[in-house]
Steps between C-alpha positions, in 0.01 A plus 500: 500500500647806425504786800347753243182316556462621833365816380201345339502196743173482702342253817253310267268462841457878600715722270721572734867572445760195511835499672779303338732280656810336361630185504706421187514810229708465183572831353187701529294211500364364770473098513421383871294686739206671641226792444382573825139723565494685817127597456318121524853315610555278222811351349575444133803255372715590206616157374732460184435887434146455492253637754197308651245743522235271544273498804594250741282271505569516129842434533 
């Protein structure tokens, strides 16, 4: 996932905004770790560079 994304980036439950956390970047991209939404508490995984922005009980 690249970073730039963050400015688009929202939580797909409430809209709120999503903090990043890195695990394992590679350049500017960012291939393990997790968007984080301070208004409703929920954690999304970036896996592979990919984010899961799924619902949970999607997931």
């Amino acid at each position: 996932m690249k970073k730039d994304l963050m400015d688009i980036l929202c939580c797909p439950m409430c809209k709120g905004d999503l903090e990043l956390t890195v695990k394992k970047e590679e350049g500017s991209e960012v291939i393990e770790g997790t968007l984080h939404c301070k208004k409703c508490n929920e954690d999304y995984p970036i896996e592979d560079g990919i984010p899961n922005l799924l619902p949970p009980e999607l997931r």
